[in-house]
C-alpha positions in Angstrom: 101.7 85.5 92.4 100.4 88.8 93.8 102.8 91.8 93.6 104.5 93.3 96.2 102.7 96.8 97.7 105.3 99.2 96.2 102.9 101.4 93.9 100.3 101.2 96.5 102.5 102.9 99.1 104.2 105.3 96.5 101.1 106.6 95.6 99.7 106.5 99.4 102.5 108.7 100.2 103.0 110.9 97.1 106.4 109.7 96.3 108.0 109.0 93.0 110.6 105.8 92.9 113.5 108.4 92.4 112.3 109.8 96.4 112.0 105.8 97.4 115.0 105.3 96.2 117.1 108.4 98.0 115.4 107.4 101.3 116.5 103.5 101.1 119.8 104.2 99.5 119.4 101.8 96.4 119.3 102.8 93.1 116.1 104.4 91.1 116.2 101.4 88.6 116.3 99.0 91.2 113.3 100.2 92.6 111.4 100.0 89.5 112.5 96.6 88.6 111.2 95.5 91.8 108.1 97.6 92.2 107.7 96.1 88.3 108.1 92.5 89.6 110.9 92.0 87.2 113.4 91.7 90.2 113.6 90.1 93.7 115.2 92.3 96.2 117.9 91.1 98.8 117.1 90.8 102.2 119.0 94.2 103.1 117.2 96.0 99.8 114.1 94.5 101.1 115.0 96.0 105.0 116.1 99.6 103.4 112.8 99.7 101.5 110.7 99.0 104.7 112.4 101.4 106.8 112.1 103.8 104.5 108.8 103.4 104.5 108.3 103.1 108.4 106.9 100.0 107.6 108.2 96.2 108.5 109.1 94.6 105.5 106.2 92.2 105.8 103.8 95.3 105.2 105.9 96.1 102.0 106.9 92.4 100.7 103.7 90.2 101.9 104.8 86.7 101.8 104.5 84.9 98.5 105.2 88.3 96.4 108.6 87.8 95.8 110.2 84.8 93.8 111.9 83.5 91.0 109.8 83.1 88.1 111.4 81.2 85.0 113.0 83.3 82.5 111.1 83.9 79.4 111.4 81.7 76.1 114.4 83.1 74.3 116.6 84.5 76.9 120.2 83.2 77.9 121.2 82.2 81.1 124.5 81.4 82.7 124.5 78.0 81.7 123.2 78.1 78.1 125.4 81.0 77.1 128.5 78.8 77.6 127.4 76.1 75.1 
């Protein structure tokens, strides 16, 4: 799975995640979790992150970039942490 084309754009434009971040209105960890691939963001994430950008959100989140990849070995999810 390819990444999405956050770092591409923040370094096109000079911006750090903090000034990504002001401009969508989502939070500065957010940003690098999903510029990191290590989070999928919502469709209205996704739509502040585009317009802050001036871009569509196809531009930003080309399809296929974005999914659920299974957790890594070790880690609990909902359902094994109640066992």
């Amino acid at each position: 799975m390819t990444r999405n084309a956050l770092l591409g754009l923040l370094a096109e434009r000079g911006w750090t995640e903090h000034d990504l971040a002001e401009r969508a209105g989502v939070g500065r960890a957010h940003v690098n979790e999903i510029k990191n691939g290590r989070a999928v963001p919502r469709v209205r994430t996704a739509l502040r992150i585009a317009d802050a950008f001036g871009l569509p959100v196809a531009a930003v989140f080309p399809p296929g970039t974005c999914g659920w990849r299974p957790l890594r070995r070790g880690r609990r999810t909902a359902s094994t942490s109640l066992r």
